[in-house]
N, C-alpha and C positions, 0 to 999 in steps of 0.2 A: 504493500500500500504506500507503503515511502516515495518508493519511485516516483507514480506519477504524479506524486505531492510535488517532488523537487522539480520534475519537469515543467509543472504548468508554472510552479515559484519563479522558477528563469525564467520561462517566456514572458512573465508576468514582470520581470526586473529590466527584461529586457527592451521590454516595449516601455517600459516606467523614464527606464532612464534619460534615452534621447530626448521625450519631451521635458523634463528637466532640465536637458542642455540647450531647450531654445527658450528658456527663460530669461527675459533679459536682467540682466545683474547690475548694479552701480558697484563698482568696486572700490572706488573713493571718491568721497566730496568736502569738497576745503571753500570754504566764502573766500571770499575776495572785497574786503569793505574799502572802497575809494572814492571820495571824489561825491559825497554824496551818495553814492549808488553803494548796491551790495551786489557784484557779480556770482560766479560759481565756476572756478573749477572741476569738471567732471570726467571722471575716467568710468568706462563702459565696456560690456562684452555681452553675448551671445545677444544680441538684437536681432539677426534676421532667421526666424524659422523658413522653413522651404517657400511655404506661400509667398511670406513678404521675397525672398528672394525672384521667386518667378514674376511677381508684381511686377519689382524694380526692372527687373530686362524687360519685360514688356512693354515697357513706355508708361505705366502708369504712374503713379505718384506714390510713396508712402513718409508718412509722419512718427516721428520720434516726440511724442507729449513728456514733455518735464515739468510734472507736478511739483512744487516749490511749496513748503511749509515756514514760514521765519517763527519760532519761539523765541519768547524770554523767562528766563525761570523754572521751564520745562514746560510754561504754558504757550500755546496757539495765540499766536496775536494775528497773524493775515497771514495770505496766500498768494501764489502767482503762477499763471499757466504759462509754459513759454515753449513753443515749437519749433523744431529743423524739419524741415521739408526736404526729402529726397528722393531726387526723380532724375534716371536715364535719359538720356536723349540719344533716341536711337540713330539720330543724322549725321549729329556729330561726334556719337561713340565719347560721351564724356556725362560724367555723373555729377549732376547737382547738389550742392550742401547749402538751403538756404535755413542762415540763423537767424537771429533775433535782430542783430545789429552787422550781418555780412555775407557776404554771398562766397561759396569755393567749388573749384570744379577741380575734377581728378577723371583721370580717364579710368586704369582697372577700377573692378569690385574691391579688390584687396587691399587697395590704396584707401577708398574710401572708408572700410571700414576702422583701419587705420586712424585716422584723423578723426572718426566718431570714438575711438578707442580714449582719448585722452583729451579736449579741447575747453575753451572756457564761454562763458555767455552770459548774460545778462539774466538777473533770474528778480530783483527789485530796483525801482528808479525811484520810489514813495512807499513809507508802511507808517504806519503811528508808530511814536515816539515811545521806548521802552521804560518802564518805572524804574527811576532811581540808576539809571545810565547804565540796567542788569546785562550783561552778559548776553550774548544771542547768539541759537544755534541754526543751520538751515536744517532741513529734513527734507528728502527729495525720494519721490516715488516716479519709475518710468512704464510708459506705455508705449506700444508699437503699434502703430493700426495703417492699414491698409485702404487705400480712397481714392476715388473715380477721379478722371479728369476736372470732372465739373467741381467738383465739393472742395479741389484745389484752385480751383479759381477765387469761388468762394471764400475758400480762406484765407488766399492773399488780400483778398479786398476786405475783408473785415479785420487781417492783420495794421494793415496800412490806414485802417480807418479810428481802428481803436487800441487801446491799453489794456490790456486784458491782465491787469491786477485788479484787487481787494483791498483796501483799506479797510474793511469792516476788521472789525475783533471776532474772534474766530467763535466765541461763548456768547457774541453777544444776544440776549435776548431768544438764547436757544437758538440760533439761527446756525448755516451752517458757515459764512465767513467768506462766500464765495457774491462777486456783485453779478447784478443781472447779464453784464455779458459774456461775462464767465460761465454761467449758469447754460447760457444759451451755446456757449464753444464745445461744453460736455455734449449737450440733446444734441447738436450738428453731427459730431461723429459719431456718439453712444446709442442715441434714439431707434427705435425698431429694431433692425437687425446688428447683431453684437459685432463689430470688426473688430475690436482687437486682439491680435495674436502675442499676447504675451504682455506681461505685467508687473514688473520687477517687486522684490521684496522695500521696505524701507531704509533708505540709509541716512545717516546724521554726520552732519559734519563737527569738528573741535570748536570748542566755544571763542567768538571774539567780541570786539570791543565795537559800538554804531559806527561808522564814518562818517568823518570829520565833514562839515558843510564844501561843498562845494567852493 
């Protein structure tokens, strides 16, 4: 009876495992406070499962969501959604990286993923002011989702249109901390049908100190 215990246990570790390896992981995240702003630091791996990989060669678009948490004290004061967009261009055989504040093109897949492996971005420009000048950590949770041509359009246009941070207090009023057009950037991709392939676990960065005004 052992036997085919152990056999289906493999099969069953076997198939467990790979999709464990297309979970996308943050492997370190460090603030960056300057200049007024609070950037990020992000080193990343296993973001494309197969789909997204077949997406990207096929000329479609996909999105890397950086879900952005600022604490102080170990509490939730606001939040901030910030996207890289990346999308193949099959004409001219070169891969798109657009960030928050840059655009980059690499031609292989390897290269790209490369430069998503470790790069830095913008993750607050505005939050409320911490009590008593406490200490502040960021928290960063990642998503990969998959999107049509159109809903990249779309999202360039309501990137360039808006700021898609939160000032709200994250406790305030039971609420959940997100403003309404943040609100509305989740339902745009999340709504109906689930696209995202993979969802990384949460990671925190070392504690620093607000940045100095501008």
């Amino acid at each position: 009876m052992r036997r085919p215990l152990t056999k289906i246990s493999c099969l069953i570790f076997c198939v467990w495992l790979p999709l464990q390896a297309q979970q996308p992981k943050v492997r370190s995240l460090a603030a960056l406070p300057r200049q007024g702003k609070i950037g990020a630091r992000v080193q990343l791996e296993d973001l494309f499962a197969p789909k997204i990989v077949s997406t990207i060669r096929s000329g479609l678009p996909a999105i890397i969501q950086l879900d952005f948490r600022l604490q102080a004290n170990g509490k939730e004061k606001t939040r901030a959604l910030q996207i890289v967009e990346v999308k193949y261009d099959i004409w001219s055989q070169r891969h798109r990286l657009t960030f928050s504040d840059t655009v980059r093109f690499v031609a292989a897949f390897e290269d790209m993923k490369k430069v998503l492996s470790d790069f830095e971005t913008r993750a607050f420009s505005s939050w409320p002011p911490p009590e008593n000048s406490a200490a502040l950590q960021l928290r960063l949770r990642v998503a990969v989702v998959a999107i049509s041509a159109e809903q990249s359009r779309q999202l360039l246009q309501r990137l360039a249109s808006s700021d898609y941070e939160s000032g709200r207090s994250a406790t305030e009023a039971g609420r959940s901390g997100f403003s309404l057009n943040l609100n509305d950037m989740i339902s745009f991709f999340f709504g109906g049908e689930q696209r995202a392939h993979g969802l990384s676990n949460w990671a925190i960065s070392p504690p620093f100190l607000p940045p100095s005004p501008p």
